[in-house]
C-alpha positions as CSV (number, residue, x, y, z in Angstrom):
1,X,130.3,93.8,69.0
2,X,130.2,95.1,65.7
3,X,126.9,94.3,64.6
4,X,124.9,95.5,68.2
5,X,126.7,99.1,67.3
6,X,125.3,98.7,63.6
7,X,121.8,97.9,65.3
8,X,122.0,100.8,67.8
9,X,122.8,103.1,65.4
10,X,119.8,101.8,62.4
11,X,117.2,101.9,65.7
12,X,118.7,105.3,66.5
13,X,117.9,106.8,63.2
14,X,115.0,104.8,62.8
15,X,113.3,106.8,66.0
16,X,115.1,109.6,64.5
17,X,113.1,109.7,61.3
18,X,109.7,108.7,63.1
19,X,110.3,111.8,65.6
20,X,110.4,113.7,62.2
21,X,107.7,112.7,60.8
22,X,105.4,113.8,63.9
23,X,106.8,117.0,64.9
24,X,107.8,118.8,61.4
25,X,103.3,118.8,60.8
26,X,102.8,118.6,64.5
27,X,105.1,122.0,63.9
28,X,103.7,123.4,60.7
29,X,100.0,122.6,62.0
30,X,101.0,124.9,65.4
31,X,102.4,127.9,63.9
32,X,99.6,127.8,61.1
33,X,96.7,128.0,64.0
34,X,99.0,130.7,66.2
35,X,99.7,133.0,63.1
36,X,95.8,132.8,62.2
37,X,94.7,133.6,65.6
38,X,97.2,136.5,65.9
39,X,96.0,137.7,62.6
40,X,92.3,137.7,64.1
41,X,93.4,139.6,66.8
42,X,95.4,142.5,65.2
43,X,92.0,142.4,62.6
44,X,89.6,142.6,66.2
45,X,92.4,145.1,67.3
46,X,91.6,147.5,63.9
47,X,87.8,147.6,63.5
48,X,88.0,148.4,67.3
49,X,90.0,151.3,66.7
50,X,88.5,152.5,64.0
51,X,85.2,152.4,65.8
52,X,86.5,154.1,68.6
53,X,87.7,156.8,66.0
54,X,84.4,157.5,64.7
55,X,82.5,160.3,66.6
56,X,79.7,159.3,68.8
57,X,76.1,159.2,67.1
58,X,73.2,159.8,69.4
């Protein structure tokens, strides 16, 4: 009885640790690419503006 708990519980951290190793870069990788994109669009969101600022040449 003792032992099976001892194995549940070295399996149990085992997928533990493997889950960490995916998601923290799974994680890093994710908000890297969303923080980039929202950077690109509050940079889109500016020249836009200031275009819109300038007066109209004909």
């Amino acid at each position: 009885m003792n032992d099976t708990g001892a194995l549940f519980f070295v399996i149990m951290a085992g997928l533990a640790g493997i889950m960490a190793l995916v998601y923290v870069p799974l994680r890093l990788f994710l908000t890297a690419t969303a923080r980039s994109r929202r950077l690109r669009l509050l940079q889109r969101i500016r020249r836009l503006r200031d275009e819109l600022g300038q007066p109209l040449e004909s």
